[in-house]
C-alpha positions in Angstrom: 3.8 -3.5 -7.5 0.9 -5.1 -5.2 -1.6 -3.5 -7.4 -1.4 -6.4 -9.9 -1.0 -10.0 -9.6 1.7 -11.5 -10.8 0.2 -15.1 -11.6 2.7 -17.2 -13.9 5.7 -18.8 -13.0 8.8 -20.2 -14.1 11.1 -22.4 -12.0 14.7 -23.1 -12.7 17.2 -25.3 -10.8 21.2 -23.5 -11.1 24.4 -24.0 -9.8 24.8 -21.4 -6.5 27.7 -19.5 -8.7 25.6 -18.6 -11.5 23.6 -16.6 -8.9 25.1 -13.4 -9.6 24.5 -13.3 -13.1 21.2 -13.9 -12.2 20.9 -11.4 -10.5 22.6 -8.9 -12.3 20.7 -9.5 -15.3 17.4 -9.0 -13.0 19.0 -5.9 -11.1 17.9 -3.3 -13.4 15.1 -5.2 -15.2 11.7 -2.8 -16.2 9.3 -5.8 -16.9 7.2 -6.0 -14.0 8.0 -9.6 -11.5 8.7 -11.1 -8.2 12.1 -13.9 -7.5 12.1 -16.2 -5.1 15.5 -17.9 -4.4 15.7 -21.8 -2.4 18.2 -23.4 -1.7 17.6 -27.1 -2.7 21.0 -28.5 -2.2 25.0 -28.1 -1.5 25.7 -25.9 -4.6 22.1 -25.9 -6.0 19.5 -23.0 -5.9 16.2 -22.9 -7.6 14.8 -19.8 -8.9 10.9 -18.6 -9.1 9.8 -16.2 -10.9 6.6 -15.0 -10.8 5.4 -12.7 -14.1 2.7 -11.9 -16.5 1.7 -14.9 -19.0 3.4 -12.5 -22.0 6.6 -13.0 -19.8 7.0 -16.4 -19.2 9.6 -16.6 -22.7 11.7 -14.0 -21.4 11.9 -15.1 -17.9 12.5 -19.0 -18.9 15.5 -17.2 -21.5 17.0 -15.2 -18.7 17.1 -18.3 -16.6 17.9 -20.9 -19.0 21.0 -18.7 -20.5 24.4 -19.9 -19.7 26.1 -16.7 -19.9 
């Protein structure tokens, strides 16, 4: 997907076991976007997801849901 740029982002701070369901969730995902996992601290991760602007709601749902 290099042909377009992906210019928006949202950022999340989550606990390191929620990871997974991140990532699950993302695994088969068709809507078109780039993660980036940090570490910040012991037990904490922060998520960046890079997307189109229509996106952003989805994305910030995906990361903001505690299930």
């Amino acid at each position: 997907m290099k042909d377009k740029k992906l210019r928006y982002v949202v950022t999340k701070e989550i606990a390191a076991d929620r990871l997974c369901k991140i990532y699950q969730k993302l695994e088969d995902e068709a809507i078109p976007y780039e993660a980036n996992i940090k570490n910040i601290a012991r037990g904490i991760k922060q998520v960046t997801i890079h997307c189109d602007e229509k996106d952003i709601a989805y994305f910030t749902n995906l990361l903001s849901d505690e299930n």
